[in-house]
Each structure stands twice: as C-alpha cells, then as structure tokens.
PDBQT receptor file of N, H, CA, C and O in Angstrom, charges set to zero:
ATOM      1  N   UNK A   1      24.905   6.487   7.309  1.00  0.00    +0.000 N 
ATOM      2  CA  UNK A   1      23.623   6.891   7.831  1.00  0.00    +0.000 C 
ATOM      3  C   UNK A   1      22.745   7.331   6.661  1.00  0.00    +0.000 C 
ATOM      4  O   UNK A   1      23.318   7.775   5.667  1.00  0.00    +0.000 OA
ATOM      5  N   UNK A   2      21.281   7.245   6.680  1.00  0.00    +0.000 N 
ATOM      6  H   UNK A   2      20.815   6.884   7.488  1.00  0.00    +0.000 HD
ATOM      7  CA  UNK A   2      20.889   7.440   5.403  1.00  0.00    +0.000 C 
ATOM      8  C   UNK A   2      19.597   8.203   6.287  1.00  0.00    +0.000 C 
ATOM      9  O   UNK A   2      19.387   8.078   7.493  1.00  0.00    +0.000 OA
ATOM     10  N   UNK A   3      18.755   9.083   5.234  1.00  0.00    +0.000 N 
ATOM     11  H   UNK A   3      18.926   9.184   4.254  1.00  0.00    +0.000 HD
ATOM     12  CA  UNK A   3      17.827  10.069   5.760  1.00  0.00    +0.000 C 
ATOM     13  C   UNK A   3      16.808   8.828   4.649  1.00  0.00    +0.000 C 
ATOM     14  O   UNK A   3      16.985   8.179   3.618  1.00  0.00    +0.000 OA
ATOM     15  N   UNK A   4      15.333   9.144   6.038  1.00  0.00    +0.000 N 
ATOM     16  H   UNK A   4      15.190   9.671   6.876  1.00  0.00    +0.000 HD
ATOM     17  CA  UNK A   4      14.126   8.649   5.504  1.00  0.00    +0.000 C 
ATOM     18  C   UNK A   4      13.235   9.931   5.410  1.00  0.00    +0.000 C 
ATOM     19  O   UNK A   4      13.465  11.140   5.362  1.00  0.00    +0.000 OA
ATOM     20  N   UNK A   5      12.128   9.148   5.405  1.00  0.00    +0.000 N 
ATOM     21  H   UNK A   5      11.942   8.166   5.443  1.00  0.00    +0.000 HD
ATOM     22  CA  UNK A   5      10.914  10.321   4.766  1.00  0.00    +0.000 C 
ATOM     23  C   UNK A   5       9.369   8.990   4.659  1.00  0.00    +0.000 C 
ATOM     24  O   UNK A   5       9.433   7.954   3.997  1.00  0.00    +0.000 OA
ATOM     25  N   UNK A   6       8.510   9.297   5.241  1.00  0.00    +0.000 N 
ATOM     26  H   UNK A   6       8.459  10.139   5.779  1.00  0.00    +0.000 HD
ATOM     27  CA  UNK A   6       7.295   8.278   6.011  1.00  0.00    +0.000 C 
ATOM     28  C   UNK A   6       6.239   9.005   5.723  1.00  0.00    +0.000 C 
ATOM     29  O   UNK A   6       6.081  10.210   5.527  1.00  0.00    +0.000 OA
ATOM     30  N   UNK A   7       5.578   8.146   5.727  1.00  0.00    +0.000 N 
ATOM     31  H   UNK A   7       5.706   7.167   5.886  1.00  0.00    +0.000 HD
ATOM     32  CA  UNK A   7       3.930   8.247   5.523  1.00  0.00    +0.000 C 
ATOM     33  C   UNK A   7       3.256   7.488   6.687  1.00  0.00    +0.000 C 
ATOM     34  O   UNK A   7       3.700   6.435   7.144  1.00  0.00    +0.000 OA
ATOM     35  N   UNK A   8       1.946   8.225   7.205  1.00  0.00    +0.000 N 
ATOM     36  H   UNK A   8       1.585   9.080   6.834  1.00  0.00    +0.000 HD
ATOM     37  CA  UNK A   8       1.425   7.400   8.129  1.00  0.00    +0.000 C 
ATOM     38  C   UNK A   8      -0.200   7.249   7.877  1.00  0.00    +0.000 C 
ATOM     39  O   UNK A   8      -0.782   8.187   8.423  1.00  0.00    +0.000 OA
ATOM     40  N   UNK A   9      -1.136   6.308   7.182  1.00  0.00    +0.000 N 
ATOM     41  H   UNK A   9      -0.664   5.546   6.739  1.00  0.00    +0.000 HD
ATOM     42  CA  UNK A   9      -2.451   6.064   7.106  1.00  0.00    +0.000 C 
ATOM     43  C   UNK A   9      -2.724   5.513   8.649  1.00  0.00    +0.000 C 
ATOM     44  O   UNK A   9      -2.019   4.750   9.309  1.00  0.00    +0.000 OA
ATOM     45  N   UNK A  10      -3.786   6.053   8.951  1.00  0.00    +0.000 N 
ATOM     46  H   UNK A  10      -4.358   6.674   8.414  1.00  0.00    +0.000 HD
ATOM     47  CA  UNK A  10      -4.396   5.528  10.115  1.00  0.00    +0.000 C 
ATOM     48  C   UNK A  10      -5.958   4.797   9.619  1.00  0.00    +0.000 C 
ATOM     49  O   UNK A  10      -6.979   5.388   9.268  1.00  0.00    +0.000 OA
ATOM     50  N   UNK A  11      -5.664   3.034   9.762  1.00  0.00    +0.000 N 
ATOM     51  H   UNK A  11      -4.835   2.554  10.047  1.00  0.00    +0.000 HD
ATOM     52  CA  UNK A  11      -6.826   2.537   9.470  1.00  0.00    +0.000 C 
ATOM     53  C   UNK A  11      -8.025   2.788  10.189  1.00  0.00    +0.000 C 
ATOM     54  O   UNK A  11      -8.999   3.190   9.553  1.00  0.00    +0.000 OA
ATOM     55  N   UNK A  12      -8.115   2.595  11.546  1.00  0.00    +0.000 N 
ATOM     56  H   UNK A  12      -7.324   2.268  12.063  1.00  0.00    +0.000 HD
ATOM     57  CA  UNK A  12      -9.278   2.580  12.315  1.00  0.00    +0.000 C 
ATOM     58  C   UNK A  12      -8.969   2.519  13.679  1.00  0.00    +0.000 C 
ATOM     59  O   UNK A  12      -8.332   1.514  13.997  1.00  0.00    +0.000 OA
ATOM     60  N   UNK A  13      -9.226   3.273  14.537  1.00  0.00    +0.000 N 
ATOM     61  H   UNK A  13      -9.743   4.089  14.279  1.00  0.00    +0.000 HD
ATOM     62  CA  UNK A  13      -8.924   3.891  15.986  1.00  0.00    +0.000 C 
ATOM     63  C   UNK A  13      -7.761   4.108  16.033  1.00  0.00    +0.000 C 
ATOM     64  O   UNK A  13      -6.998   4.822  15.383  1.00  0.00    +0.000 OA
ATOM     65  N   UNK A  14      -7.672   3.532  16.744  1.00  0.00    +0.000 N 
ATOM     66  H   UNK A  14      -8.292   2.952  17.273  1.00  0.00    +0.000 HD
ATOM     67  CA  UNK A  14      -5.463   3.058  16.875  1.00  0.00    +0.000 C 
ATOM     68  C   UNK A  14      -4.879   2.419  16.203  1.00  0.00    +0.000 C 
ATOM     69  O   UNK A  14      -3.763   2.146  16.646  1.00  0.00    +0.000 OA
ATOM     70  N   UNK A  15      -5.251   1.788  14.741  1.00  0.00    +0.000 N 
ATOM     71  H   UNK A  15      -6.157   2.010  14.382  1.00  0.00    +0.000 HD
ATOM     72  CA  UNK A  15      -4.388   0.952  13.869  1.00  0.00    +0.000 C 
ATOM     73  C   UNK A  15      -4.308   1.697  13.574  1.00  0.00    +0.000 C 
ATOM     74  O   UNK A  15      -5.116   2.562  13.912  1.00  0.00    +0.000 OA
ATOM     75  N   UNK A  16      -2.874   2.086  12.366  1.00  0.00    +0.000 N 
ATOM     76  H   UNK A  16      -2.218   1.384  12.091  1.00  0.00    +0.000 HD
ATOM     77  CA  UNK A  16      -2.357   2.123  11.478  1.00  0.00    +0.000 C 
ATOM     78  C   UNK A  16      -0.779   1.764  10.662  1.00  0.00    +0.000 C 
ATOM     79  O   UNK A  16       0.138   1.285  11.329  1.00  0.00    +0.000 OA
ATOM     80  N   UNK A  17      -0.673   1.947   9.734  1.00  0.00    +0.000 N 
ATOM     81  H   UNK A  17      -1.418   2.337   9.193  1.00  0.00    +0.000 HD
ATOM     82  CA  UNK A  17       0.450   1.838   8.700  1.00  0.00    +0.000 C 
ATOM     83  C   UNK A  17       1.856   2.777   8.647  1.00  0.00    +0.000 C 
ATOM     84  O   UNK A  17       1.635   3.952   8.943  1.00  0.00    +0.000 OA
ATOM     85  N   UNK A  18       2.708   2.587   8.450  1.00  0.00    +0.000 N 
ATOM     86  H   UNK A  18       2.887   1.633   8.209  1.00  0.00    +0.000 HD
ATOM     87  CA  UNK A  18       3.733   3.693   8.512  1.00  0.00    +0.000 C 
ATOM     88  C   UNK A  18       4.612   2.882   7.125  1.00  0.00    +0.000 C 
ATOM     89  O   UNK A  18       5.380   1.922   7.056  1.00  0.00    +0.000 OA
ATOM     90  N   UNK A  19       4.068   3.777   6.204  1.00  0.00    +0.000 N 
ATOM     91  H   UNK A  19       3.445   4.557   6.260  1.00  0.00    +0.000 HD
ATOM     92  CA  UNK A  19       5.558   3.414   4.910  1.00  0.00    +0.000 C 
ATOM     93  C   UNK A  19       6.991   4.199   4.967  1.00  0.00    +0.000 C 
ATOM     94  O   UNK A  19       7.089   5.425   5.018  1.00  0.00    +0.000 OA
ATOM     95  N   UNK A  20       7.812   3.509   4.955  1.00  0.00    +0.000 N 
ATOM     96  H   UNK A  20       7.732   2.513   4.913  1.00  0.00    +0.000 HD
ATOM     97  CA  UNK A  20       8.985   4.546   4.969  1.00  0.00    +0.000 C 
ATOM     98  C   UNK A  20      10.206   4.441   4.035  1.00  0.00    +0.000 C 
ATOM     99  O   UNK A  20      10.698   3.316   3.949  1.00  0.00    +0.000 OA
ATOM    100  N   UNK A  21      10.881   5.614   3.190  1.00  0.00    +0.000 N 
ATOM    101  H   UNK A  21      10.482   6.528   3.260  1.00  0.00    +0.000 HD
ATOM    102  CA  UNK A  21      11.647   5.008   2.116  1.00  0.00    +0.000 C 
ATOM    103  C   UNK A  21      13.077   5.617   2.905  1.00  0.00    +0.000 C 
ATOM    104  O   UNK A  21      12.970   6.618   3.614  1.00  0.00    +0.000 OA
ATOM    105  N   UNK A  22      13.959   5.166   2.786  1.00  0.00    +0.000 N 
ATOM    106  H   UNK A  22      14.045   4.353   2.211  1.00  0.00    +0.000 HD
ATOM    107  CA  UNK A  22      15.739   5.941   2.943  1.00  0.00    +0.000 C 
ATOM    108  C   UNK A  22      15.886   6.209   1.565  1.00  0.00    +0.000 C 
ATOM    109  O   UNK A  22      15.321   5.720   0.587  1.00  0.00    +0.000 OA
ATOM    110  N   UNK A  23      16.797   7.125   1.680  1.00  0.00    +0.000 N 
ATOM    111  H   UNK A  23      17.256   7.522   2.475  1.00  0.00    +0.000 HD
ATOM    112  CA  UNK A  23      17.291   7.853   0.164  1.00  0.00    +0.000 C 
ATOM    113  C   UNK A  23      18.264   6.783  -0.260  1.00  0.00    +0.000 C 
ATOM    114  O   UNK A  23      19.266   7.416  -0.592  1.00  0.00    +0.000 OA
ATOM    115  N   UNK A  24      18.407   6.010  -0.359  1.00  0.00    +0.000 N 
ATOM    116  H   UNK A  24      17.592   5.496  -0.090  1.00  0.00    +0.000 HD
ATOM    117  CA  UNK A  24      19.199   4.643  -0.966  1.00  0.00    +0.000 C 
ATOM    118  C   UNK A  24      17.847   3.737  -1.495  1.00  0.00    +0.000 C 
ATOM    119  O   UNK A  24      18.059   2.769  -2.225  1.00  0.00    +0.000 OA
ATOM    120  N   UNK A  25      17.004   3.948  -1.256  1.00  0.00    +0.000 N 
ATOM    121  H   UNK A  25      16.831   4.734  -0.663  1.00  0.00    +0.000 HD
ATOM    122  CA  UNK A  25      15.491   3.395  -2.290  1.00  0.00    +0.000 C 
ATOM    123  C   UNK A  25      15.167   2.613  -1.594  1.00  0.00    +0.000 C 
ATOM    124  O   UNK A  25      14.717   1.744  -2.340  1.00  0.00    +0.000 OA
ATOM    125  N   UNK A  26      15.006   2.059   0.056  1.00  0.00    +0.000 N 
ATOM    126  H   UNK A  26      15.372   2.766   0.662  1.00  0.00    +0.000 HD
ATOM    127  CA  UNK A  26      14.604   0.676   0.496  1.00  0.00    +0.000 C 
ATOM    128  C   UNK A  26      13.585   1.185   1.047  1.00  0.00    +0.000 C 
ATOM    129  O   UNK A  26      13.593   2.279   1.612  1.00  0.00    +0.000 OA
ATOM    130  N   UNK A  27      12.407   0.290   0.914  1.00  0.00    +0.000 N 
ATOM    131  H   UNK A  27      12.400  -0.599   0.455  1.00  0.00    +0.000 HD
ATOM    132  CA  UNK A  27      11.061   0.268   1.188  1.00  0.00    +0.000 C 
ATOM    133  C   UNK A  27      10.751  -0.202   2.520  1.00  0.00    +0.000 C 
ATOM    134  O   UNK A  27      10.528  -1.412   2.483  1.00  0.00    +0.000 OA
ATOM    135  N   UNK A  28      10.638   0.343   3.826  1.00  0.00    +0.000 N 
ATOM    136  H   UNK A  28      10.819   1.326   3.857  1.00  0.00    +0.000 HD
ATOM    137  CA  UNK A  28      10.153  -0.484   5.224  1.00  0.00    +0.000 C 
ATOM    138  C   UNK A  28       8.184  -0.078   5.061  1.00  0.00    +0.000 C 
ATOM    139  O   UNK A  28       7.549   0.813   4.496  1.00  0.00    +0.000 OA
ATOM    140  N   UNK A  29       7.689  -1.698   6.181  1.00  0.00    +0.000 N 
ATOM    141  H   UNK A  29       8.205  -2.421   6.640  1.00  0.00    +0.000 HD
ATOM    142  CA  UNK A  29       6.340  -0.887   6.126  1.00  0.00    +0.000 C 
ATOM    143  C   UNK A  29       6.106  -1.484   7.534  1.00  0.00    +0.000 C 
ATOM    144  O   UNK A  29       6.836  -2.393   7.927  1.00  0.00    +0.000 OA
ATOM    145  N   UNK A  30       5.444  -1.161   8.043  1.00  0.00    +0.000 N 
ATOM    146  H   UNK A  30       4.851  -0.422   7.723  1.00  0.00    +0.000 HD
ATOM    147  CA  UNK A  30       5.514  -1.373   9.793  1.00  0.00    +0.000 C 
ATOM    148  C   UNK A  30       3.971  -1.020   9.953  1.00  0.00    +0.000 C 
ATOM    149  O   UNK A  30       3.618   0.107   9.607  1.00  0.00    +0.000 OA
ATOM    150  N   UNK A  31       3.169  -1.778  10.382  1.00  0.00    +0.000 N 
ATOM    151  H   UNK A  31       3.456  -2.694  10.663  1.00  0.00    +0.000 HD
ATOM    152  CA  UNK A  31       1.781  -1.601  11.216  1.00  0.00    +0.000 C 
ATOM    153  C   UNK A  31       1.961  -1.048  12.824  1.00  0.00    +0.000 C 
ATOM    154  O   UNK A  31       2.670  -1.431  13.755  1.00  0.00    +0.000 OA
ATOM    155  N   UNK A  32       1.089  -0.092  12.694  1.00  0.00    +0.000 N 
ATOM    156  H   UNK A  32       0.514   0.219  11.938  1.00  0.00    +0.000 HD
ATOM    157  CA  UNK A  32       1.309   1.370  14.512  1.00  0.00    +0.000 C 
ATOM    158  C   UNK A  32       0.105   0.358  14.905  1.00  0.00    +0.000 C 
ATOM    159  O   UNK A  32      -0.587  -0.477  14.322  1.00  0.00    +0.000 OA
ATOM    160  N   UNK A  33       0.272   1.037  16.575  1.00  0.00    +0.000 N 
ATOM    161  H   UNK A  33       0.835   1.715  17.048  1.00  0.00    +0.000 HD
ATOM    162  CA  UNK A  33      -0.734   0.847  17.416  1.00  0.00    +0.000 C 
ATOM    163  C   UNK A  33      -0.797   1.708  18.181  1.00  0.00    +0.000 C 
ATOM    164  O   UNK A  33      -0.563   1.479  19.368  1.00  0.00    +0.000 OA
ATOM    165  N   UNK A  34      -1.130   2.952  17.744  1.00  0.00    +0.000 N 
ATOM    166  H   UNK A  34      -1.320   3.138  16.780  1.00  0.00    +0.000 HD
ATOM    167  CA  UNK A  34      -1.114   4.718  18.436  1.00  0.00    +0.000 C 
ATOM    168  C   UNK A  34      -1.655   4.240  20.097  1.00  0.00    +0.000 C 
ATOM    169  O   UNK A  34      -2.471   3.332  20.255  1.00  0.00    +0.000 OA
ATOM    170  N   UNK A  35      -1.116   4.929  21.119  1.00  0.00    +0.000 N 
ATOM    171  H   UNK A  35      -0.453   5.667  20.990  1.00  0.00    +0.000 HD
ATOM    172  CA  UNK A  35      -1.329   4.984  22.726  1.00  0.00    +0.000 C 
ATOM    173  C   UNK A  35      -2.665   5.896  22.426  1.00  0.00    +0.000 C 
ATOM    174  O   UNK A  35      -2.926   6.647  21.487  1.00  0.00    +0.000 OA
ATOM    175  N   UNK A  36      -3.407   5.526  23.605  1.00  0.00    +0.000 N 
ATOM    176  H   UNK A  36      -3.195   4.916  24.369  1.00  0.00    +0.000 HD
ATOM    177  CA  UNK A  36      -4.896   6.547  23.487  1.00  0.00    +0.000 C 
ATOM    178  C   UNK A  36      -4.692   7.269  23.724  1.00  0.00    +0.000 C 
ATOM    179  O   UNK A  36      -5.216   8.224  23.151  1.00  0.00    +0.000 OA
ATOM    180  N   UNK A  37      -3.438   7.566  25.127  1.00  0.00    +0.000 N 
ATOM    181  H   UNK A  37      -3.013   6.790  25.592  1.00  0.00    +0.000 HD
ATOM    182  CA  UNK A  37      -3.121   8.839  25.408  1.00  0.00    +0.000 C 
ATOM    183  C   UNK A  37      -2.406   9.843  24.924  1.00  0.00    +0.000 C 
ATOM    184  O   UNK A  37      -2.200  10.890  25.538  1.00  0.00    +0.000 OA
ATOM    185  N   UNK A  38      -1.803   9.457  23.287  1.00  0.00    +0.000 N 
ATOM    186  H   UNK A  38      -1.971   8.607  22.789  1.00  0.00    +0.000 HD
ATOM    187  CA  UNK A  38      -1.457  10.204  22.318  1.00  0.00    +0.000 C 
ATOM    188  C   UNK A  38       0.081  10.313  23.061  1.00  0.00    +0.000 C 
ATOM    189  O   UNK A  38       0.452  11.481  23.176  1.00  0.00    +0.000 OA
ATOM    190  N   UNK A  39       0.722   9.626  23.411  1.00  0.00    +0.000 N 
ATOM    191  H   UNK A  39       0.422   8.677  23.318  1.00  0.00    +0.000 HD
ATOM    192  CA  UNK A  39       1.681   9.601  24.295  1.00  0.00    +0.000 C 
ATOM    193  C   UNK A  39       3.108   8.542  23.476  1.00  0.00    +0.000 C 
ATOM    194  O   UNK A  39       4.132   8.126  24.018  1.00  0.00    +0.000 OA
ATOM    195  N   UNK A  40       2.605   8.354  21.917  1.00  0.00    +0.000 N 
ATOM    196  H   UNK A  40       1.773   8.692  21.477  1.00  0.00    +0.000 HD
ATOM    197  CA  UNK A  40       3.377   7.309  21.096  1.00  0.00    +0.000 C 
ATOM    198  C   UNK A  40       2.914   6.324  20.546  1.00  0.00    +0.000 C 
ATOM    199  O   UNK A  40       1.711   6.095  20.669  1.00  0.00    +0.000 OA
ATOM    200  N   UNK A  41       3.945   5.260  19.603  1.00  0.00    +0.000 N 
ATOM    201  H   UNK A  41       4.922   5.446  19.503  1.00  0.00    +0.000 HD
ATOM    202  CA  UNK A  41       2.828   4.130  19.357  1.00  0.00    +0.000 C 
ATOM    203  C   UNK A  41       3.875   3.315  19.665  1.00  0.00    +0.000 C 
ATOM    204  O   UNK A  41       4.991   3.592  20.105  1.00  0.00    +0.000 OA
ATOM    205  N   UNK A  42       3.040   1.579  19.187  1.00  0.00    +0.000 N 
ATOM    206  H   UNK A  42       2.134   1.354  18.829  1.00  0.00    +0.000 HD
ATOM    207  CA  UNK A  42       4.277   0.548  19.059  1.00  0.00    +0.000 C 
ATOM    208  C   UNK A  42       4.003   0.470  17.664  1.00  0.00    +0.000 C 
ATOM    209  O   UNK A  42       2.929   0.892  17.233  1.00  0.00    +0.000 OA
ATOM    210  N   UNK A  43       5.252  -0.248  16.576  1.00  0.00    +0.000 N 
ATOM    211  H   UNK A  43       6.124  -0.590  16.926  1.00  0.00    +0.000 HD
ATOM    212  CA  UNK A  43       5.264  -0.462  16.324  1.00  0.00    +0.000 C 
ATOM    213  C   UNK A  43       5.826  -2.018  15.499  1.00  0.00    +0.000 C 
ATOM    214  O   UNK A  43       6.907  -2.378  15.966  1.00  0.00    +0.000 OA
ATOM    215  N   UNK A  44       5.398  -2.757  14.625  1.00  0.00    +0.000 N 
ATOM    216  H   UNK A  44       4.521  -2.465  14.245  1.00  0.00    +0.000 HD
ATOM    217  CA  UNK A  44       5.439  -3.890  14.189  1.00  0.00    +0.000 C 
ATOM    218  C   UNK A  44       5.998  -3.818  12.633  1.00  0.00    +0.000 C 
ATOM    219  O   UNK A  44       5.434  -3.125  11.786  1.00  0.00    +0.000 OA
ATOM    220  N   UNK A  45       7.322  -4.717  12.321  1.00  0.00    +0.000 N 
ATOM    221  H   UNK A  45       7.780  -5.280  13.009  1.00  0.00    +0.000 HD
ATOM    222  CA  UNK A  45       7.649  -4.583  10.838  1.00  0.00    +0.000 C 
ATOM    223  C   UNK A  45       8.326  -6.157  10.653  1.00  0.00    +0.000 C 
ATOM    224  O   UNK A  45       9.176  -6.886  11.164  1.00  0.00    +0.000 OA
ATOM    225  N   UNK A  46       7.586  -6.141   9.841  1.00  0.00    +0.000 N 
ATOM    226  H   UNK A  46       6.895  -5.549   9.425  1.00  0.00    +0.000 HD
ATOM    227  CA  UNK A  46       7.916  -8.026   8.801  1.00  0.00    +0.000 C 
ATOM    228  C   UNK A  46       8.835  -7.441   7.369  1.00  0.00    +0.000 C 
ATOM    229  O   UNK A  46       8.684  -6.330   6.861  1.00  0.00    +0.000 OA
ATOM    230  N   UNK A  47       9.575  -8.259   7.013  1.00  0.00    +0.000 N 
ATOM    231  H   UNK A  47       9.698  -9.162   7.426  1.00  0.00    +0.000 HD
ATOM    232  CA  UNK A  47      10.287  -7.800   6.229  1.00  0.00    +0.000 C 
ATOM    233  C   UNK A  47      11.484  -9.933   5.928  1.00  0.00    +0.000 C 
ATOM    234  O   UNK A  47      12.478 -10.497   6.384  1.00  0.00    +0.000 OA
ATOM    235  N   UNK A  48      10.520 -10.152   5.037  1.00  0.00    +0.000 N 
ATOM    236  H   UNK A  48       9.712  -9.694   4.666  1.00  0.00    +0.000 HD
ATOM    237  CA  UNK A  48      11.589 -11.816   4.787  1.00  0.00    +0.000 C 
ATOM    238  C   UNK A  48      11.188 -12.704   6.565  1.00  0.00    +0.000 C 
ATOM    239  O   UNK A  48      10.190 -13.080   7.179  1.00  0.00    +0.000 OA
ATOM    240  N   UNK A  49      12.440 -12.679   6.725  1.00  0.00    +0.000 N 
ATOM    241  H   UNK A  49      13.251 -12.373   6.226  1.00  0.00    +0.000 HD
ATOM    242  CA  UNK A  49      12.710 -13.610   8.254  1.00  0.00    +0.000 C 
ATOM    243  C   UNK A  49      12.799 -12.725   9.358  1.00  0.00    +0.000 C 
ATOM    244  O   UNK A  49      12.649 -13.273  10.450  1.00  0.00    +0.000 OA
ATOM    245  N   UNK A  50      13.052 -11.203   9.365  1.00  0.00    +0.000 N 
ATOM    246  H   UNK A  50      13.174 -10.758   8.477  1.00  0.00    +0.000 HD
ATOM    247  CA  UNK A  50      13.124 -10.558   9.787  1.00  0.00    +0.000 C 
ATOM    248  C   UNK A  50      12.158 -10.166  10.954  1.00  0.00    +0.000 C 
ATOM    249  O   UNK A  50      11.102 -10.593  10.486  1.00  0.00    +0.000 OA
ATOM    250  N   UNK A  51      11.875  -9.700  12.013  1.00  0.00    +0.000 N 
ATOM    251  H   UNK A  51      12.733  -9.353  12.394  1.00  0.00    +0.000 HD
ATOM    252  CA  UNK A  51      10.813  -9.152  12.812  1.00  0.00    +0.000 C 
ATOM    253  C   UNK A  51      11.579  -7.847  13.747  1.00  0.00    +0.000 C 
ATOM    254  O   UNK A  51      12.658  -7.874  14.339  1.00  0.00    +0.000 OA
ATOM    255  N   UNK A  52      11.053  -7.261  13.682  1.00  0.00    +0.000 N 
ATOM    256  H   UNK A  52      10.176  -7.239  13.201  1.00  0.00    +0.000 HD
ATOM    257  CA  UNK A  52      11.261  -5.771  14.330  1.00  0.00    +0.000 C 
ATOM    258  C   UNK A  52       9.786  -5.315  15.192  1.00  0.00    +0.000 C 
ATOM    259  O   UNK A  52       8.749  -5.134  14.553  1.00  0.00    +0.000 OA
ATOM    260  N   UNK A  53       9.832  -5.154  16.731  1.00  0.00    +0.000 N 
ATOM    261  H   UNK A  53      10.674  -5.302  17.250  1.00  0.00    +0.000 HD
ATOM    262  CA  UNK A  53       9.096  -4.636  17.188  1.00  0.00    +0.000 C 
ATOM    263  C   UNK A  53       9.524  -3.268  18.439  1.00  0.00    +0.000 C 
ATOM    264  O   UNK A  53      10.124  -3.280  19.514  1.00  0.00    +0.000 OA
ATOM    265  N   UNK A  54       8.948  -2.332  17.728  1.00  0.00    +0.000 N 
ATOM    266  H   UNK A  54       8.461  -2.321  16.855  1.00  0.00    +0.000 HD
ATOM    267  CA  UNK A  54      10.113  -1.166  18.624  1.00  0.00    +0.000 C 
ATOM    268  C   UNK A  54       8.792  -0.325  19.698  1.00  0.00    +0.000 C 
ATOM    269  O   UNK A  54       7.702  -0.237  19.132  1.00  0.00    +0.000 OA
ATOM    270  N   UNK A  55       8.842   0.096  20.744  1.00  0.00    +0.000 N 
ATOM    271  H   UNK A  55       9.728   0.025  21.204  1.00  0.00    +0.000 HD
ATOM    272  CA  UNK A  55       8.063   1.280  21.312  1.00  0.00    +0.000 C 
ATOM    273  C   UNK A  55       8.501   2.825  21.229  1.00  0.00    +0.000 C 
ATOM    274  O   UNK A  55       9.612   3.138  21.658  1.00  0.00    +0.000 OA
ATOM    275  N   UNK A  56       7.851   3.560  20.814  1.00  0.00    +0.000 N 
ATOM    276  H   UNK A  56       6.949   3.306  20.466  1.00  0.00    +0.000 HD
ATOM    277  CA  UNK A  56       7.970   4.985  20.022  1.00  0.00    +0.000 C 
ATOM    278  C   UNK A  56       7.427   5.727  21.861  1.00  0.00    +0.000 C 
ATOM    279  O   UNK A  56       6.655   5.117  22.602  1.00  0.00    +0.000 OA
ATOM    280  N   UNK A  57       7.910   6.758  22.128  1.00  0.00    +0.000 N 
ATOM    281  H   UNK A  57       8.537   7.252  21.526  1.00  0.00    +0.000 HD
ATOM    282  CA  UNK A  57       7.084   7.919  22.481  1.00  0.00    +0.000 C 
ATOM    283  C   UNK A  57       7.862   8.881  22.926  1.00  0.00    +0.000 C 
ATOM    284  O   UNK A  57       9.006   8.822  23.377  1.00  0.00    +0.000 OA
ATOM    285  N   UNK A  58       6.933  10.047  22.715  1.00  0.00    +0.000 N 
ATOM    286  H   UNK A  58       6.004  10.095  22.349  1.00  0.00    +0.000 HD
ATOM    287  CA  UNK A  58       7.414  11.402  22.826  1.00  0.00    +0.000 C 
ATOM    288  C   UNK A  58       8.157  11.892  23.932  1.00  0.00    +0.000 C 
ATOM    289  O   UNK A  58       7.734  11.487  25.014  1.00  0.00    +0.000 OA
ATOM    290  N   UNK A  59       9.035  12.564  23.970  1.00  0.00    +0.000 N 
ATOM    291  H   UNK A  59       9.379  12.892  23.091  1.00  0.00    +0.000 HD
ATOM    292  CA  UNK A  59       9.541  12.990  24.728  1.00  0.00    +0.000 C 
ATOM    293  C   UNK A  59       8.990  14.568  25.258  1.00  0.00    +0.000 C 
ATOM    294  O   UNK A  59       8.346  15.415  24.639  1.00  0.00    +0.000 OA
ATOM    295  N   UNK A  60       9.661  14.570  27.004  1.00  0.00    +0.000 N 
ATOM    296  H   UNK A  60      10.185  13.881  27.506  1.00  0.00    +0.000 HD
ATOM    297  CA  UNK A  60       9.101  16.126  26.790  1.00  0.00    +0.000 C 
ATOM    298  C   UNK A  60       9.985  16.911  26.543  1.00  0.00    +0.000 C 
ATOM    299  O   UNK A  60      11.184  16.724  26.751  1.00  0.00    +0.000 OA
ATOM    300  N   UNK A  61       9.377  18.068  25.976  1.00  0.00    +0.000 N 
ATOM    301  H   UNK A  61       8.403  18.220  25.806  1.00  0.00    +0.000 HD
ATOM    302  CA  UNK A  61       9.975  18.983  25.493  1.00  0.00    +0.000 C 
ATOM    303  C   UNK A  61      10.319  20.616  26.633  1.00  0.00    +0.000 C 
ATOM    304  O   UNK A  61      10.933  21.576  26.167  1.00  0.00    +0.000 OA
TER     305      UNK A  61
C-alpha cells in the first residue's frame, strides 16, 4: 500500500485537475468534474493505454 499526497487546480466552474504523487515517485493526473451540489466529483485519468474513470462523493458524517 503506498500513501499519496494531491493537488487540486480548479480551471473554470466545475473543471478541474487533480495531480497526485505516491511515496514510491509515480505521477497520476486525472481531470475533476466537481457536482454543483458540492456533493463530489467524477473523475477522468489517461495514463499510456490505460483509462480510469471513478465517481468520488462524500459521505455523511
């Protein structure tokens, strides 16, 4: 199991970017599409042949 650590730029409304490194040095970068209702995002990651598309949201607490 390896620990990450992310960055998130938000281009414009609901786009944005999420960089993320694991402590083993691998670079993911995934384009968000934040919910309006602030309720999570989806996200999108290219990587070679690869495609990853996951849905994020919060849980309650």
């Amino acid at each position: 199991m390896a620990g990450y650590q992310s960055r998130f730029i938000q281009d414009e409304n609901c786009i944005g970017r999420i960089r993320q490194q694991d402590d083993r040095g691998m670079t993911y970068a995934y384009t968000a599409i934040l919910r309006s209702d602030g309720s999570g995002y989806v996200y999108l990651q290219t990587k070679g042949d690869d495609l990853t598309v996951a849905l994020v949201e919060k849980s309650a607490s």
